[in-house]
C-alpha positions in Angstrom: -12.5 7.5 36.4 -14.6 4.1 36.6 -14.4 2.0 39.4 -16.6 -1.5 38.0 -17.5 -3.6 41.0 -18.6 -6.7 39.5 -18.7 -10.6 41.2 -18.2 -11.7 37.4 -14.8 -13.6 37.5 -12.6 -10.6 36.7 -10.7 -12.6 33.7 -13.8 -13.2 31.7 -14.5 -9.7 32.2 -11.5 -8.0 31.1 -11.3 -10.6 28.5 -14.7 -9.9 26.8 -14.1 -6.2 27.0 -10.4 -6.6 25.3 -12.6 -8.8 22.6 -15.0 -6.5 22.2 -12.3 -3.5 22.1 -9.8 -5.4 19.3 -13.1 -6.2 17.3 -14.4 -2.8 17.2 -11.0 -1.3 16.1 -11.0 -3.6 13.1 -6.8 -3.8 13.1 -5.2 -4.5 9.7 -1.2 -4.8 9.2 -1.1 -1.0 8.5 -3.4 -0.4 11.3 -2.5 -2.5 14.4 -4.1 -2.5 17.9 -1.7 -2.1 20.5 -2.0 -3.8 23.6 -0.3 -3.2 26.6 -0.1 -6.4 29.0 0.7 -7.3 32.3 1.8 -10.1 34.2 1.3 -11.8 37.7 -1.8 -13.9 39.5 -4.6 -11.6 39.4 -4.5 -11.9 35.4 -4.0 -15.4 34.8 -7.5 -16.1 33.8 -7.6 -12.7 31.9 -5.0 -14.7 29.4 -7.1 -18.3 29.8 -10.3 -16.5 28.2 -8.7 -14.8 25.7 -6.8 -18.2 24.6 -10.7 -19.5 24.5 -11.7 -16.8 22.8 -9.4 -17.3 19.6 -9.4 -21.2 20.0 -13.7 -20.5 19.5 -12.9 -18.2 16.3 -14.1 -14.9 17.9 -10.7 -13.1 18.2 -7.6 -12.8 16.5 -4.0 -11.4 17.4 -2.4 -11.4 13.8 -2.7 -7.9 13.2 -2.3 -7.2 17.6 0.8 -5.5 19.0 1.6 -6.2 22.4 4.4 -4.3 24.8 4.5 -5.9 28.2 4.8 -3.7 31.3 8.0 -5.1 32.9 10.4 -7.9 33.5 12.9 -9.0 36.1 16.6 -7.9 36.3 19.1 -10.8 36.6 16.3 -13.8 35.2 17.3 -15.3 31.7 14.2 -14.9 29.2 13.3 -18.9 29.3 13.9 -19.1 33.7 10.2 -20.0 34.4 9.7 -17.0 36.2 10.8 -14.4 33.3 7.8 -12.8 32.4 8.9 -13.4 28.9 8.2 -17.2 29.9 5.2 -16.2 31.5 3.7 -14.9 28.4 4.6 -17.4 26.0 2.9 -20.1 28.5 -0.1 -18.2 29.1 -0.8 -16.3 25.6 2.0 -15.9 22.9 2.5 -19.7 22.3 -1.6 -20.3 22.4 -2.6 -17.8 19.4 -2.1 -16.3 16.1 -0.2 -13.6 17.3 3.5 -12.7 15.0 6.3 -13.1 17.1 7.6 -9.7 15.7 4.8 -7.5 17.5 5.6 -8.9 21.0 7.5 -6.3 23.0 9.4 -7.1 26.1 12.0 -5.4 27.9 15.2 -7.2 28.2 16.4 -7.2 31.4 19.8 -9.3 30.1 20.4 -5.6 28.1 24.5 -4.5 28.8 23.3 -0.9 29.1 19.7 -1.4 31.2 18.7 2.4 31.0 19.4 2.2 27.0 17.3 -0.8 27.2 14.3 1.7 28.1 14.7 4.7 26.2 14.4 2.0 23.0 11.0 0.9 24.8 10.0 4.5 24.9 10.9 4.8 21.2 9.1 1.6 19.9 5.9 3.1 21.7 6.2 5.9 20.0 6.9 4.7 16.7 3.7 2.3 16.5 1.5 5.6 17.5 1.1 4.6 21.1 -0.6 2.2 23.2 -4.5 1.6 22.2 -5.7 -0.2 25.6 -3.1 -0.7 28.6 -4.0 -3.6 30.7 -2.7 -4.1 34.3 -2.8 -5.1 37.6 -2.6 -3.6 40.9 0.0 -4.6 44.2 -0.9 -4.8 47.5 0.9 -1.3 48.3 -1.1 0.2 45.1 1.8 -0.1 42.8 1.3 -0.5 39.1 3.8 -1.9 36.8 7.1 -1.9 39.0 6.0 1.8 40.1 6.4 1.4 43.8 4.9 4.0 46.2 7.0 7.3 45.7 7.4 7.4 41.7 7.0 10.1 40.3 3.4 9.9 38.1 4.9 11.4 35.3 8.0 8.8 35.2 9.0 7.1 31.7 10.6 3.8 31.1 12.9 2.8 33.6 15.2 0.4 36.2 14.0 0.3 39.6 14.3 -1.2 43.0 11.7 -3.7 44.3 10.2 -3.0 47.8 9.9 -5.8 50.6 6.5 -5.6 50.3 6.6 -6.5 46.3 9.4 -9.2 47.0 7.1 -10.7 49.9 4.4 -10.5 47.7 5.9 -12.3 44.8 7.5 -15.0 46.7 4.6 -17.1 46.2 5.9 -17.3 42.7 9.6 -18.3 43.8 9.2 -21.5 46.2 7.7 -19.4 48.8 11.3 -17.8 49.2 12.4 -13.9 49.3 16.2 -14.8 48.7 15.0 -16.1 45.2 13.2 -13.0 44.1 15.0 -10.4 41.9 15.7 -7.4 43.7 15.1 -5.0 40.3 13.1 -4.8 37.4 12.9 -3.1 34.3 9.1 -1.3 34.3 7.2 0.9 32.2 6.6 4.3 33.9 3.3 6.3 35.2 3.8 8.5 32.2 4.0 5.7 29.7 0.9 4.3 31.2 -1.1 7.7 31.3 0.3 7.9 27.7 -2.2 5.0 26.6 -5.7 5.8 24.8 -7.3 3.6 27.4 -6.8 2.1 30.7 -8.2 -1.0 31.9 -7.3 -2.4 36.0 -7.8 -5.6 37.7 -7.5 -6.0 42.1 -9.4 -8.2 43.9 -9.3 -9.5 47.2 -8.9 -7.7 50.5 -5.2 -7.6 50.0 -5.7 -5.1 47.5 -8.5 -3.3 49.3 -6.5 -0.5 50.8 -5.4 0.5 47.6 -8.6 0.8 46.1 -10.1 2.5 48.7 -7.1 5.1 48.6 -7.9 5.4 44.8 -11.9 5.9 45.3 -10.8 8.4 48.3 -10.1 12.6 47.3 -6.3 13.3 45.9 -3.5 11.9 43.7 -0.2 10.6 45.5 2.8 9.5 44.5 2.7 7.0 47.8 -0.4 5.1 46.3 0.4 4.9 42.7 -2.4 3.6 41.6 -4.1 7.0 42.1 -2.5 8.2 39.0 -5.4 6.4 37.1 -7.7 9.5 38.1 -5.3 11.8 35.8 -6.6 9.7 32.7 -9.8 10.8 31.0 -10.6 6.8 29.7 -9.0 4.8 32.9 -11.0 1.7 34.9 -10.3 -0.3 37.9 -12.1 -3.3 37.9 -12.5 -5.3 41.1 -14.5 -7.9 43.1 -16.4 -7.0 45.9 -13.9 -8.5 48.3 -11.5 -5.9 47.1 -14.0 -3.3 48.3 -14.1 -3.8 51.8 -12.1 -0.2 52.7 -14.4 1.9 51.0 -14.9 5.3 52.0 -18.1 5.8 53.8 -19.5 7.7 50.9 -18.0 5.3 47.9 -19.3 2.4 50.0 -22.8 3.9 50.1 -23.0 4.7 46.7 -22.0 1.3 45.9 -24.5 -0.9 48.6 -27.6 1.6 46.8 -26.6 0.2 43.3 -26.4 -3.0 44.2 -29.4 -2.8 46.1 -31.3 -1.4 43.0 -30.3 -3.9 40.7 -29.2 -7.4 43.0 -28.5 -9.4 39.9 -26.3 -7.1 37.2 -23.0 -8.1 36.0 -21.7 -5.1 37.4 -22.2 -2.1 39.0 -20.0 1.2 38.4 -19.2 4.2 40.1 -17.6 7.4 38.4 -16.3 10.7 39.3 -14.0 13.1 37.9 -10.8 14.6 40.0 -9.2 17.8 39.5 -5.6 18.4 41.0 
């Protein structure tokens, strides 16, 4: 497990390491890289760099596949708010990428749990997820897993907490009553599935959670903790989202820093055992 503490913007990060990843792998049509995406604020300029990077010729998504971690229950695919919307607007409609490799769950499905297990099965028939992208909620939920999932849960409906529906107000005129109450998410287990893991939080609203993730054990009531079971799995955050550390995390991190003032980042690893 990595935690990368960098005052970078965290887009252009995460965007020059996906560049860097897609580029490496050398995808063909037979061969694809498979990316798994999120949604929401925190990655919003993840999407604007990667839209510079193939307007500047450095990166192509012909030969990408993408499957997105979630979507609303009870939005229509083109309501602004969809996250199918969301990721025409800020990557689908913007690149080279065929229409044909971007995966969404629909949320509009008769039979919702259906719906899932055919998510689960498209996974699996492209060989898996290459890189899994996400971001992390204020109560250290990733994807819709909200505290108390179980970390080896698949593909499935779930409830939203008030927390999540407060939090994503901002997105809905500032007003709970227009926020779905369900979603249709990945699970843990589909995200551990993935070769790599790569996690954005910043801010202090997101500070407990990391410092619950860079703090002993792994808990189903701070889902984000699940990241330690993966052998290839990074949390990238901002400095402002580091303000809970642990005494010992926090001292770690203030003697690299101190060491080299002016790097792009500075990391801290460990390995858990259950």
């Amino acid at each position: 497990m990595r935690l990368v503490v960098t005052k970078m913007n965290l887009g252009l990060w995460a965007a020059a390491y996906v560049k860097e990843k897609i580029n490496a792998f050398r995808p063909t049509p037979e061969k694809p890289f498979v990316l798994g995406l999120p949604t929401g604020g925190t990655v919003v300029d993840l999407y604007a760099n990667l839209r510079l990077f193939y307007k500047g010729g450095v990166l192509r998504f012909k030969d990408v596949v993408t499957f997105n971690m979630d979507e609303y229950v009870g939005l229509p695919k083109d309501h602004p708010q969809s996250y199918h919307s969301y990721m025409k607007l800020n990557l689908f409609n913007e690149v080279d990428i065929r229409p044909a490799n971007c995966h969404l769950l629909n949320a509009q499905a008769p039979d919702l749990r259906q719906e899932c297990a055919r998510y689960e099965d498209a996974i699996r028939r492209v060989g898996g997820i290459t890189l899994f992208l996400g971001g992390v909620g204020n109560n250290g939920h990733i994807a819709f897993n909200e505290p108390g999932s179980a970390l080896d849960s698949r593909t499935r409906p779930v409830d939203l907490t008030p927390s999540t529906i407060q939090a994503n107000a901002r997105f809905f005129l500032n007003d709970e009553s227009r926020v779905p109450k369900q979603a249709l998410t990945v699970g843990i287990g589909t995200i551990l599935d993935a070769q790599e893991l790569l996690f954005l939080a910043s801010g202090t609203a997101k500070s407990a959670a990391v410092a619950r993730l860079a703090s002993p054990g792994i808990t189903p009531a701070c889902p984000l903790t699940a990241l330690k079971r993966h052998p290839h799995a990074t949390l990238l955050v901002d400095p402002a989202a580091c303000v809970q550390l642990g005494t010992t995390a926090r001292e770690k991190l203030d003697a690299l820093m101190r060491a080299e003032p002016h790097a792009e980042h500075w990391t801290l690893e460990w390995t858990e055992k259950e």
